[in-house]
Z-matrix of the N, CA and C atoms (Angstrom, degrees):
N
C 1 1.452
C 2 1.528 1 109.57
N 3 1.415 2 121.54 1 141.36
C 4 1.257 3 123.35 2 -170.41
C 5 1.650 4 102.47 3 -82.79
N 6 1.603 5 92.95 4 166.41
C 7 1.673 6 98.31 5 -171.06
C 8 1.524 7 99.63 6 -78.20
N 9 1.548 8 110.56 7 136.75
C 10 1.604 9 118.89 8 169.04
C 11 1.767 10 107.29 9 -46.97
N 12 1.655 11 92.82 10 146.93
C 13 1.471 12 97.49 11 179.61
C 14 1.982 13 89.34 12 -71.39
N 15 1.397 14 85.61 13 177.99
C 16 1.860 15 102.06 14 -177.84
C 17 1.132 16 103.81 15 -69.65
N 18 1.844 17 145.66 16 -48.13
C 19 0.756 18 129.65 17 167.63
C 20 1.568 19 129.09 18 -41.84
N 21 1.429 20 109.52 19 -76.25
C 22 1.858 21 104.19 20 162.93
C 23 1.847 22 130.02 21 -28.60
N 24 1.581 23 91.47 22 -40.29
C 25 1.539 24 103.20 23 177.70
C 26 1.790 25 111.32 24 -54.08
N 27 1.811 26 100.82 25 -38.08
C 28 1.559 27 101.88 26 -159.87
C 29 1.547 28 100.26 27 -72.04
N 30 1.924 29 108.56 28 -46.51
C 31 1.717 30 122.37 29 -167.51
C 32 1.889 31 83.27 30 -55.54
N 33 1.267 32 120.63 31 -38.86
C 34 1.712 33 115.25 32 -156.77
C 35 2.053 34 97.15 33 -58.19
N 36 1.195 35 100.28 34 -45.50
C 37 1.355 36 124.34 35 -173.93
C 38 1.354 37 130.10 36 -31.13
N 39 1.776 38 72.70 37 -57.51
C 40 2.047 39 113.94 38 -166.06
C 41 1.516 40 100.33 39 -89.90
N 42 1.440 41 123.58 40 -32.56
C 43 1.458 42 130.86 41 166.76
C 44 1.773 43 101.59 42 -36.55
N 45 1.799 44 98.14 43 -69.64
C 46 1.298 45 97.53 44 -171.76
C 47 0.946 46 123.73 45 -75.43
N 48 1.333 47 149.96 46 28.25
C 49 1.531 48 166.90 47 161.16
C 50 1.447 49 91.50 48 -91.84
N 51 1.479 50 120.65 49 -60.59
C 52 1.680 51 104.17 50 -168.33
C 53 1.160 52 120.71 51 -84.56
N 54 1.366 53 107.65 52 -9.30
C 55 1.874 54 112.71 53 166.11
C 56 1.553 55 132.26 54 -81.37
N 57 1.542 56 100.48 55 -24.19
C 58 1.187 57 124.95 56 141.09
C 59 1.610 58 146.89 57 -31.93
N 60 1.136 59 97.71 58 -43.66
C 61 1.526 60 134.89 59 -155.46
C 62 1.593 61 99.21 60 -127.39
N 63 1.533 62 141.27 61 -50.09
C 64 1.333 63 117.13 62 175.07
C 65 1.484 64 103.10 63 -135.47
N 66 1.106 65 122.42 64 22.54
C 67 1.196 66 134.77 65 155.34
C 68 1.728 67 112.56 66 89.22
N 69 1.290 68 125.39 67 -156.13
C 70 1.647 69 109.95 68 176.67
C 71 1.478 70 120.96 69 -68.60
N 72 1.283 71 101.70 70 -30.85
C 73 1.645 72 113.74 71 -166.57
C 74 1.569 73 102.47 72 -69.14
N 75 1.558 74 128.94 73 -22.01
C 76 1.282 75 119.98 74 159.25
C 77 1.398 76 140.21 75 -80.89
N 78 1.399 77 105.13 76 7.15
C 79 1.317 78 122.33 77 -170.52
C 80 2.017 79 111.14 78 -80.81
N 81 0.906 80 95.46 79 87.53
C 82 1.414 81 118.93 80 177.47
C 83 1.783 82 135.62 81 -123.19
N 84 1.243 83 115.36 82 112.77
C 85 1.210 84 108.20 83 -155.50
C 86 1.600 85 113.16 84 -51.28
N 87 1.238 86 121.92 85 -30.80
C 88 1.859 87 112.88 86 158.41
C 89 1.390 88 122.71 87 -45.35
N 90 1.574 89 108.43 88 -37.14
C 91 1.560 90 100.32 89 -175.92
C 92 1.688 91 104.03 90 -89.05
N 93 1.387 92 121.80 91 -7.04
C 94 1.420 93 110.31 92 175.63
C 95 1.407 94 106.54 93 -74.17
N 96 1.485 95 105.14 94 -61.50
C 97 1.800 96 102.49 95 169.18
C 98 1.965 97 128.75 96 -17.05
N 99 1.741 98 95.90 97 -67.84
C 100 0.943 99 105.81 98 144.88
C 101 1.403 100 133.89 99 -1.72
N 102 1.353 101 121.28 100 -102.78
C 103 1.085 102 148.24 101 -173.69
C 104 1.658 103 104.06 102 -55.10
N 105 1.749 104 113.30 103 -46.78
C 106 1.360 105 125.27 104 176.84
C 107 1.533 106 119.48 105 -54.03
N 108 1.451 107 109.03 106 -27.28
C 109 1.444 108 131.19 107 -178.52
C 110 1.860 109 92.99 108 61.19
N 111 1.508 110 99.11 109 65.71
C 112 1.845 111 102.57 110 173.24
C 113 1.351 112 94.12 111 -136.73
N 114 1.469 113 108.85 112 161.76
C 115 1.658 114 115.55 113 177.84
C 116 2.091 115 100.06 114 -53.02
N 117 1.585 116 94.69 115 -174.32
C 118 1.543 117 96.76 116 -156.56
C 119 1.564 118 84.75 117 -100.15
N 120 1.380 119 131.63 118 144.14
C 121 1.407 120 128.98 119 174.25
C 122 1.496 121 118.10 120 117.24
N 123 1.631 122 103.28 121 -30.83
C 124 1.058 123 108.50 122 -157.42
C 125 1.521 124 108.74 123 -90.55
N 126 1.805 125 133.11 124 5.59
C 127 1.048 126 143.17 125 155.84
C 128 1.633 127 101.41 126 -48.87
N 129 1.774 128 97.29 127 -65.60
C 130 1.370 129 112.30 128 -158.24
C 131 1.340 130 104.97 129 -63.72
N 132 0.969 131 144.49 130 -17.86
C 133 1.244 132 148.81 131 175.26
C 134 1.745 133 120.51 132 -60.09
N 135 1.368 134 103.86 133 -29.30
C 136 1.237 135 113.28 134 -163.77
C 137 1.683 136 84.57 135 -121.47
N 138 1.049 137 140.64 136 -21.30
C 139 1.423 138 130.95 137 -169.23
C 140 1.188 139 113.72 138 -151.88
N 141 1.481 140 106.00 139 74.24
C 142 2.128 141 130.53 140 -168.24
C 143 1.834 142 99.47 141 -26.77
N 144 0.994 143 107.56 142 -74.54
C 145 1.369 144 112.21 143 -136.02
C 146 1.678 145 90.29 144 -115.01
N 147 1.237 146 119.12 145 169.70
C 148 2.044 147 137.64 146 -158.13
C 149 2.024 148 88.07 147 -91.51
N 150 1.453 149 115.98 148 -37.54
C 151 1.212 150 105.33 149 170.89
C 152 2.008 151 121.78 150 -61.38
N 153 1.334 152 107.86 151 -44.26
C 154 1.287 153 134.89 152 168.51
C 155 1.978 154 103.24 153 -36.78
N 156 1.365 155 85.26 154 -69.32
C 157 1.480 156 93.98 155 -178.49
C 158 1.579 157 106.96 156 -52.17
N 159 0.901 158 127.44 157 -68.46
C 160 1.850 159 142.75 158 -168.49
C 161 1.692 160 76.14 159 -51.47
N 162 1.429 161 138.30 160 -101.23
C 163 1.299 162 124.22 161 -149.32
C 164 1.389 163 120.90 162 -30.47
N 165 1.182 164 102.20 163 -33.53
C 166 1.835 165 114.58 164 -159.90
C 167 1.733 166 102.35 165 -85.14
N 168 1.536 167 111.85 166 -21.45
C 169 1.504 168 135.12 167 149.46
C 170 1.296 169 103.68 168 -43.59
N 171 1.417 170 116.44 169 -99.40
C 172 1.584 171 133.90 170 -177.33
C 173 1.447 172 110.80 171 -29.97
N 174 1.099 173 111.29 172 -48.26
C 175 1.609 174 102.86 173 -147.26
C 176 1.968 175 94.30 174 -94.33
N 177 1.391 176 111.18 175 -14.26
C 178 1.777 177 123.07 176 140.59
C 179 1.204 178 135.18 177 -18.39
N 180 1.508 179 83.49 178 -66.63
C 181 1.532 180 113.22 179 -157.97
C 182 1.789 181 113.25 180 -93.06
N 183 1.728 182 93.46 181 -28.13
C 184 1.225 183 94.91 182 -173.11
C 185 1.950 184 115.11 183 -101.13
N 186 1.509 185 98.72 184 -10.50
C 187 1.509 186 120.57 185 172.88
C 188 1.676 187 88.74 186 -83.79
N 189 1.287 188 149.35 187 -40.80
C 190 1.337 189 112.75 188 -176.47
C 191 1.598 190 117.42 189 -83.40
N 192 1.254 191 132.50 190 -5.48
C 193 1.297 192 154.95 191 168.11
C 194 1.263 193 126.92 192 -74.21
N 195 1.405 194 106.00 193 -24.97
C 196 1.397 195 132.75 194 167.09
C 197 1.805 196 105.70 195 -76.85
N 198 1.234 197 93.31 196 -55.80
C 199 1.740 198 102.41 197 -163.19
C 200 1.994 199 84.93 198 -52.41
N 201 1.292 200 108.53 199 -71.06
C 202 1.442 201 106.78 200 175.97
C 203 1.080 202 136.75 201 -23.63
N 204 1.335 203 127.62 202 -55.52
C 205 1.508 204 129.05 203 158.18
C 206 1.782 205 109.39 204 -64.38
N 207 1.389 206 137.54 205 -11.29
C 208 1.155 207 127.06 206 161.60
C 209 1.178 208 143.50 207 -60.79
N 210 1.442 209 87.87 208 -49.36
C 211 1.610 210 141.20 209 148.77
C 212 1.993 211 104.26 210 -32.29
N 213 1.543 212 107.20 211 -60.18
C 214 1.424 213 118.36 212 -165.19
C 215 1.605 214 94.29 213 -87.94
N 216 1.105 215 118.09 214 -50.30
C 217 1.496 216 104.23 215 150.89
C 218 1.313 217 142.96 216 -0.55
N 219 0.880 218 105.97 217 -88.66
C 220 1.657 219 127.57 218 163.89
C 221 1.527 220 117.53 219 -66.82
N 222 1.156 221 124.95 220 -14.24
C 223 1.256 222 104.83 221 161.07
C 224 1.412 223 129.01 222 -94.04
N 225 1.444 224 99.91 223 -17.11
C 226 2.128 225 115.83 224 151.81
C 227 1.121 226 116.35 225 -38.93
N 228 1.589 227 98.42 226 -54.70
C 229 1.509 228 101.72 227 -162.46
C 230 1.904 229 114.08 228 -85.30
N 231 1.545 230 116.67 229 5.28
C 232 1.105 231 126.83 230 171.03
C 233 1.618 232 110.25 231 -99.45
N 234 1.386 233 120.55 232 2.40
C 235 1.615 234 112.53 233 -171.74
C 236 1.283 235 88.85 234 -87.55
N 237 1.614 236 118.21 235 161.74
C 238 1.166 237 134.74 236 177.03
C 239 1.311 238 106.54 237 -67.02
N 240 1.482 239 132.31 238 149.04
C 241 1.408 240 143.32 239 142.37
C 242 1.193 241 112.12 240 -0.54
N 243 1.646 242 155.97 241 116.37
C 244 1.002 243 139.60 242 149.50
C 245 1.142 244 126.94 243 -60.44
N 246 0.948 245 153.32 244 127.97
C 247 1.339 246 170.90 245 -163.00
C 248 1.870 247 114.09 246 -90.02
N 249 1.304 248 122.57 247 138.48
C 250 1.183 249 101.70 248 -169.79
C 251 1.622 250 111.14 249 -93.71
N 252 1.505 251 88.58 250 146.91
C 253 1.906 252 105.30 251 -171.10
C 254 1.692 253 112.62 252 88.17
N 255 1.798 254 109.26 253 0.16
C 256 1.300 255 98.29 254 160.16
C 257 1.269 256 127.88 255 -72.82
N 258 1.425 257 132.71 256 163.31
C 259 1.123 258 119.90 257 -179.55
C 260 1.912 259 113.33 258 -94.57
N 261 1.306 260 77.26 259 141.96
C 262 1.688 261 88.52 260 171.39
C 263 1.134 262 146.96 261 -26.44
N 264 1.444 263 127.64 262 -16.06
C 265 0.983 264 142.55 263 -107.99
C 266 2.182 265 92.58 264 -109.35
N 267 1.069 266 115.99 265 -65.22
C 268 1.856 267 117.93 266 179.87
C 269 1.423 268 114.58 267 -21.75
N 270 1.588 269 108.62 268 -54.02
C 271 1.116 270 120.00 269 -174.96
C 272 0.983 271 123.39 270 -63.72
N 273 1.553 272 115.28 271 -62.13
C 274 1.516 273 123.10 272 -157.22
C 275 2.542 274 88.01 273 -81.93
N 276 0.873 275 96.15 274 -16.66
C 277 1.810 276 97.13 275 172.40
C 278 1.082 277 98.90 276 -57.63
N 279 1.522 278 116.46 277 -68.28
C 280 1.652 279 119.21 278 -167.88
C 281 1.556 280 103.16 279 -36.45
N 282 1.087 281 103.37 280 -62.61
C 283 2.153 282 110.00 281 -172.52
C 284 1.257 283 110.73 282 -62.54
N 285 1.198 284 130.77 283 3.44
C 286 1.400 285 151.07 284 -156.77
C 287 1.508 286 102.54 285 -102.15
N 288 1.270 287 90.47 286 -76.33
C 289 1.383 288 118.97 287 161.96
C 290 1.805 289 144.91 288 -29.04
N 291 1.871 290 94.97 289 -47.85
C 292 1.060 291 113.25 290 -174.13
C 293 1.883 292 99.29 291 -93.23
N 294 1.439 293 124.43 292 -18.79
C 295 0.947 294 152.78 293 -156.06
C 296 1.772 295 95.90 294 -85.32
N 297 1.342 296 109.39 295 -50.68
C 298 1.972 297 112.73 296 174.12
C 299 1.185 298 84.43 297 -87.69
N 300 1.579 299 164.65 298 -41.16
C 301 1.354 300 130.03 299 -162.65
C 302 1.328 301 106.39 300 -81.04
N 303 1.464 302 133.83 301 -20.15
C 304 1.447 303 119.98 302 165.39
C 305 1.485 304 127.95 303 -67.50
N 306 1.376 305 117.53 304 -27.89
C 307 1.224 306 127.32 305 179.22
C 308 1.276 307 105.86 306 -78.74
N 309 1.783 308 119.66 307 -20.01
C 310 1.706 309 102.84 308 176.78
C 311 1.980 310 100.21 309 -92.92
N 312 1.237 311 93.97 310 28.06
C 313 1.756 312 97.21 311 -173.51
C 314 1.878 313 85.64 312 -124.38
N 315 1.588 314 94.54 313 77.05
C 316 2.093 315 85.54 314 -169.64
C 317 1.770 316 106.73 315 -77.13
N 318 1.038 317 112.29 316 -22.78
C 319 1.858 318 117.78 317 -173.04
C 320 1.760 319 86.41 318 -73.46
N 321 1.233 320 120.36 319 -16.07
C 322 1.763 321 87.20 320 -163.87
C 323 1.561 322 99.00 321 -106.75
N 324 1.601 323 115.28 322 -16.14
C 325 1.289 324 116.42 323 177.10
C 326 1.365 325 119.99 324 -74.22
N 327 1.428 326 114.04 325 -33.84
C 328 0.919 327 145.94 326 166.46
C 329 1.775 328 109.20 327 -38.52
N 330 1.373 329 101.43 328 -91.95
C 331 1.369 330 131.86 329 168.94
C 332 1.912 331 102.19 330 -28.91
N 333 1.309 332 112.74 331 -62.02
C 334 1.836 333 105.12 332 171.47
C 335 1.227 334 108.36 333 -78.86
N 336 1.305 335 145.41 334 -22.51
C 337 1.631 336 112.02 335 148.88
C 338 1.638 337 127.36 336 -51.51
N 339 1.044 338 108.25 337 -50.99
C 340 1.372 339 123.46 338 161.96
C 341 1.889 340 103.78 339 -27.15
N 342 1.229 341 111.35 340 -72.35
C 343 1.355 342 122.53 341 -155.40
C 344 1.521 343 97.40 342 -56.49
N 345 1.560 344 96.24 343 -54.56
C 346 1.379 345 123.10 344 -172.93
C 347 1.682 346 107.62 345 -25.50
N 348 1.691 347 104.83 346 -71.13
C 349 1.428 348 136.85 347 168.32
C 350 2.095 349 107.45 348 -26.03
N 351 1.572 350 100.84 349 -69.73
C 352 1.094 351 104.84 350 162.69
C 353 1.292 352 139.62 351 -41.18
N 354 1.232 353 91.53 352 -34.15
C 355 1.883 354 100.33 353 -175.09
C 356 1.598 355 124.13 354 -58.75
N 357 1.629 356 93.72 355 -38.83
C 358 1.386 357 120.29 356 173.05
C 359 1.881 358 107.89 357 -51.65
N 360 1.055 359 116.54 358 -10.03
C 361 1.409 360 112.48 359 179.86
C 362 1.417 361 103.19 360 -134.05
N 363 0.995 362 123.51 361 -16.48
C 364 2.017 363 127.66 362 -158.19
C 365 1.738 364 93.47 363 -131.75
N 366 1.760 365 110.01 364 75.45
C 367 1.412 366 97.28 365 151.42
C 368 1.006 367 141.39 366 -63.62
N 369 1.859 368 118.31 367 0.93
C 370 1.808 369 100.43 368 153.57
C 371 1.699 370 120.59 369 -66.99
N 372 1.067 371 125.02 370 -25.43
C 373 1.716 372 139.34 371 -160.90
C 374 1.703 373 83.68 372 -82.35
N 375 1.461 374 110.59 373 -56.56
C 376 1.357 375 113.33 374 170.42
C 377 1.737 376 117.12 375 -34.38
N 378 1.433 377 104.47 376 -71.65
C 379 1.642 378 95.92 377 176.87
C 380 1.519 379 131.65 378 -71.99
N 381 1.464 380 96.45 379 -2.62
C 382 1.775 381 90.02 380 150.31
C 383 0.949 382 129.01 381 -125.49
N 384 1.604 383 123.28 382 40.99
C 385 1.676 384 123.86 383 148.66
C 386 1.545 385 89.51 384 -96.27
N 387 1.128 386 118.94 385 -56.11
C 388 1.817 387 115.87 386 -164.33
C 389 1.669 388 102.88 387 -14.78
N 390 1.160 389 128.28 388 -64.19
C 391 1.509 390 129.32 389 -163.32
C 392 1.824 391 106.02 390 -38.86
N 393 1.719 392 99.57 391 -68.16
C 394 0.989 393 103.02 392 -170.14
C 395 1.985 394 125.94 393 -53.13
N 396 1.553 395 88.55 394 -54.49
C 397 1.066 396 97.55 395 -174.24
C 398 1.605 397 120.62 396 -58.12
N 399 1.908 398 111.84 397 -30.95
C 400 1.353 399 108.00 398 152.63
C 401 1.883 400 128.50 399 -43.38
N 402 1.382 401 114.95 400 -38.77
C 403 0.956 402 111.35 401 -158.45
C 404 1.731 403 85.70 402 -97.10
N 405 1.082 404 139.68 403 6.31
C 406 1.160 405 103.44 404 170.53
C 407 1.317 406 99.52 405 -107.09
N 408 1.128 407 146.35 406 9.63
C 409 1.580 408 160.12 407 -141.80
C 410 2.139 409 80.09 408 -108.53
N 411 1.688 410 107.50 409 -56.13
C 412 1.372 411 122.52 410 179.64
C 413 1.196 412 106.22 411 -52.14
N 414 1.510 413 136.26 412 -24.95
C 415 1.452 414 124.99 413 -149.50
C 416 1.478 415 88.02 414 -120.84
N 417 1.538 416 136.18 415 -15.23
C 418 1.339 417 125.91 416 -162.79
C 419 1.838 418 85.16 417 -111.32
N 420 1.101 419 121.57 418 12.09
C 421 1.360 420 119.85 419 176.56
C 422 1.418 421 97.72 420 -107.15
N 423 1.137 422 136.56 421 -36.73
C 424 1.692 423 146.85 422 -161.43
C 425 1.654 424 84.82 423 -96.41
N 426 0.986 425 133.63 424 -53.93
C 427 1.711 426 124.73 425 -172.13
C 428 1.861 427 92.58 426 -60.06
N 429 1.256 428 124.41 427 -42.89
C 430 1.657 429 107.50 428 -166.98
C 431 1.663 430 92.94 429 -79.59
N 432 1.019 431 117.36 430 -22.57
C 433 2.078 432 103.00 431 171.18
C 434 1.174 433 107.60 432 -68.08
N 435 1.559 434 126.15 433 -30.81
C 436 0.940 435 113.79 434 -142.33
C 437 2.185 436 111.35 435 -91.78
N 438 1.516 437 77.22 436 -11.75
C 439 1.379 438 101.36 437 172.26
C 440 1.326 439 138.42 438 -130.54
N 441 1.631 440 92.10 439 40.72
C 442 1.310 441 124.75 440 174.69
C 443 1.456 442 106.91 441 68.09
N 444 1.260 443 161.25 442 -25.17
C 445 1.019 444 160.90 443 174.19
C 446 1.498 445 124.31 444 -30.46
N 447 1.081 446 126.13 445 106.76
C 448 1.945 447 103.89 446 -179.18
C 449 1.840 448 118.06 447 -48.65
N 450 1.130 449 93.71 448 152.05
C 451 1.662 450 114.77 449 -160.63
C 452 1.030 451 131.07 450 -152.45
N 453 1.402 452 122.44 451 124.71
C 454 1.600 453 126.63 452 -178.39
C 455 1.561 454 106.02 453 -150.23
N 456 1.517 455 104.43 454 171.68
C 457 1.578 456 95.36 455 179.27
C 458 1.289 457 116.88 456 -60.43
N 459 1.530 458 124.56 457 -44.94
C 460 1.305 459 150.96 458 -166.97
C 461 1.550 460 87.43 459 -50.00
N 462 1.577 461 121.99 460 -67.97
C 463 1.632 462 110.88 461 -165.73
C 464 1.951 463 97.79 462 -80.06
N 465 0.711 464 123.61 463 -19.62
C 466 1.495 465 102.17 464 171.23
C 467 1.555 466 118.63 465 -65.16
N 468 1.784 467 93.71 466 -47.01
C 469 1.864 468 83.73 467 168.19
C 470 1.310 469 124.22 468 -64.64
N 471 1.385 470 113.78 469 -33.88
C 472 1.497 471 102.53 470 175.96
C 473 1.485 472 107.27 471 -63.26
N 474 1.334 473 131.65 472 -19.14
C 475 1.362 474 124.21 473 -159.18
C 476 1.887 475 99.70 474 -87.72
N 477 1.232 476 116.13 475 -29.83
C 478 1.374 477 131.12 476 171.44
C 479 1.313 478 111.96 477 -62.12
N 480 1.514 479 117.72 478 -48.37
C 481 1.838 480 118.05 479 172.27
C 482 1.099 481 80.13 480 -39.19
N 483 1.654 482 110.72 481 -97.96
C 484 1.285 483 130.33 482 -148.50
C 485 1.145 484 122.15 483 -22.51
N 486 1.856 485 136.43 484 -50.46
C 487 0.862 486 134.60 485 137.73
C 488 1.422 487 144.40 486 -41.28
N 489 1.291 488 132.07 487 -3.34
C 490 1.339 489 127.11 488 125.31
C 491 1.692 490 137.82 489 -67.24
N 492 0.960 491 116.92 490 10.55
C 493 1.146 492 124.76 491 -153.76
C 494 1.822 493 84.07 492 -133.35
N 495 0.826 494 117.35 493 -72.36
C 496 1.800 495 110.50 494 167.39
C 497 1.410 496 113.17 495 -48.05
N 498 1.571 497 127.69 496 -49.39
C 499 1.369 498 115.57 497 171.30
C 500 1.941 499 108.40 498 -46.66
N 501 1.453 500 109.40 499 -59.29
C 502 1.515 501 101.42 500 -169.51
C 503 1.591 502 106.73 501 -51.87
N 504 1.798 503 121.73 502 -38.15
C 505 1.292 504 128.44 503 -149.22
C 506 1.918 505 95.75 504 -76.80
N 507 1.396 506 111.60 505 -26.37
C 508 1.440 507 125.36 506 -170.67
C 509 1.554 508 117.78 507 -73.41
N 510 1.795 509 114.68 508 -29.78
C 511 1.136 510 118.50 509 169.75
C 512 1.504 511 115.32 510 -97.60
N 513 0.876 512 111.50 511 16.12
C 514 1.432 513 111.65 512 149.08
C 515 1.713 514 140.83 513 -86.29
N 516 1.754 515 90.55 514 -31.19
C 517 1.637 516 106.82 515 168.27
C 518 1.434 517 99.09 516 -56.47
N 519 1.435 518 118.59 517 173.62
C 520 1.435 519 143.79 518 153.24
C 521 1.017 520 120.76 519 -62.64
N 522 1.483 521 111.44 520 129.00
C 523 1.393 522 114.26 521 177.67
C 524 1.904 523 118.29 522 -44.63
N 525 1.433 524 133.32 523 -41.96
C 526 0.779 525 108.57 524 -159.49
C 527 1.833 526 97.12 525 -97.71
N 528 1.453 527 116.69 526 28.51
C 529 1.650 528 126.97 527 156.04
C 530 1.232 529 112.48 528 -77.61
N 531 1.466 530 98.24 529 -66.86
C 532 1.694 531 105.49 530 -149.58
C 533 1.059 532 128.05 531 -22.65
N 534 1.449 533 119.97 532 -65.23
C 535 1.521 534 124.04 533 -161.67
C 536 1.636 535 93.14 534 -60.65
N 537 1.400 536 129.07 535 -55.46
C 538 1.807 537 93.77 536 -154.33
C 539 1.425 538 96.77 537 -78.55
N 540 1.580 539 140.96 538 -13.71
C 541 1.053 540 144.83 539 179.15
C 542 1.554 541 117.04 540 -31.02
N 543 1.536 542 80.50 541 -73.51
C 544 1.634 543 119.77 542 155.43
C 545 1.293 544 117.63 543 -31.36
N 546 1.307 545 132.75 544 -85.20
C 547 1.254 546 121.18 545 154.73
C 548 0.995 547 145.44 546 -31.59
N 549 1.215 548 122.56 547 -35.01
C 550 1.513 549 125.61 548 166.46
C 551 1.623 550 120.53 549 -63.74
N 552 1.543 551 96.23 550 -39.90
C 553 1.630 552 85.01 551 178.12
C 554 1.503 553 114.13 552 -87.97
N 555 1.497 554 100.25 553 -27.16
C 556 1.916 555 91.00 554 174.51
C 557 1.598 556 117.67 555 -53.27
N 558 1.776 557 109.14 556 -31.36
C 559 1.178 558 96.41 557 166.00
C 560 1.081 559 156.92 558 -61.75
N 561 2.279 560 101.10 559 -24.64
C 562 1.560 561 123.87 560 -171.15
C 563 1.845 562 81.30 561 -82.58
N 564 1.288 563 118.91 562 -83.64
C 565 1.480 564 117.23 563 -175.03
C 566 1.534 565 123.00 564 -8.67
N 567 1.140 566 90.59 565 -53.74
C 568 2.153 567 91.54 566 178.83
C 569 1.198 568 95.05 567 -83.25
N 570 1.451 569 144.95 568 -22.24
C 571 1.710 570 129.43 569 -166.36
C 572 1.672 571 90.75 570 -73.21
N 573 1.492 572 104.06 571 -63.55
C 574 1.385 573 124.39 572 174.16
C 575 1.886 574 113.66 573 -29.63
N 576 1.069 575 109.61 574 -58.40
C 577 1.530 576 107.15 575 174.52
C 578 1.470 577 148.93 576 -91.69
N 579 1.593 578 83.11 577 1.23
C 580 1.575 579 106.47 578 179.16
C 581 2.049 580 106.49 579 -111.45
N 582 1.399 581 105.85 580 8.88
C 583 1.356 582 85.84 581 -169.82
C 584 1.537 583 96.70 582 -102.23
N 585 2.007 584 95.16 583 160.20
C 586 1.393 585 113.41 584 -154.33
C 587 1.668 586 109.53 585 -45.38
């Protein structure tokens, strides 16, 4: 899919600022404007209808989340060979890693719980997280090979729940917690679900 023009990119932007902030039920092309600091109309202009808007939401929210795990992707697949009896440690960091930079990204974590929530009732929102969230289900299965850990899709998806559920549980701590908070349990959770 081609990259959104700048305009769509900004309403995509300003969506997630107001979904963020009052959740889906405020998502209205006046309050994107709003928030966009553009004359009033000019959402609707570019995005007809409240379904229009929500896709152009999702596929936002879930195309920059995507790029991220692509992103984490490729840097798996650039670590050296593990060696046997090394420790684990490159791999499962990277996911570690990418894992506190989403939580300091709170409108977008935010915003895919949100969607997430929705999905459960709105199988269109449904068929466009599926992509992503498959492929990162692929990449958190290749990070536990990749660091010797036992691995299958089954424990990567469970390892992906789980990790939504710590992202929401993580922005709730205090800012000056989170990160080792964060870490600590991403560590028990994957020790916990990856052992033999």
């Amino acid at each position: 899919m081609p990259d959104p023009t700048p305009r769509r990119r900004q309403l995509a932007e300003a969506a997630t600022a107001v979904v963020a902030r009052e959740g889906l039920r405020g998502l209205t092309h006046r309050a994107v404007d709003r928030e966009a600091g553009i004359a009033e109309g000019s959402c609707s202009a570019y995005l007809r209808t409240s379904r229009a808007l929500r896709d152009a939401l999702t596929e936002h929210v879930a195309g920059s989340m995507a790029a991220d795990v692509e992103d984490l992707a490729a840097q798996v697949a650039a670590l050296p060979p593990r060696t046997e009896g090394a420790p684990p440690g490159p791999a499962l960091d990277l996911a570690m890693a990418l894992m506190q930079r989403w939580v300091e990204r709170r409108d977008l974590v935010v915003v895919s719980l949100e969607l997430s929530t929705a999905a459960t009732r709105d199988p269109a929102i449904a068929e466009q997280l599926a992509p992503w969230r498959a492929r990162l289900v692929d990449v958190v299965d290749a990070i536990l090979a990749a660091a010797g850990r036992p691995h299958s899709t089954e424990r990567a998806d469970a390892l992906v729940a789980a990790y939504d559920g710590i992202l929401a549980a993580a922005l709730l701590r205090p800012d000056d917690e989170r990160r080792a908070w964060l870490a600590r349990t991403l560590t028990l959770v994957t020790d916990a679900l990856t052992c033999a």
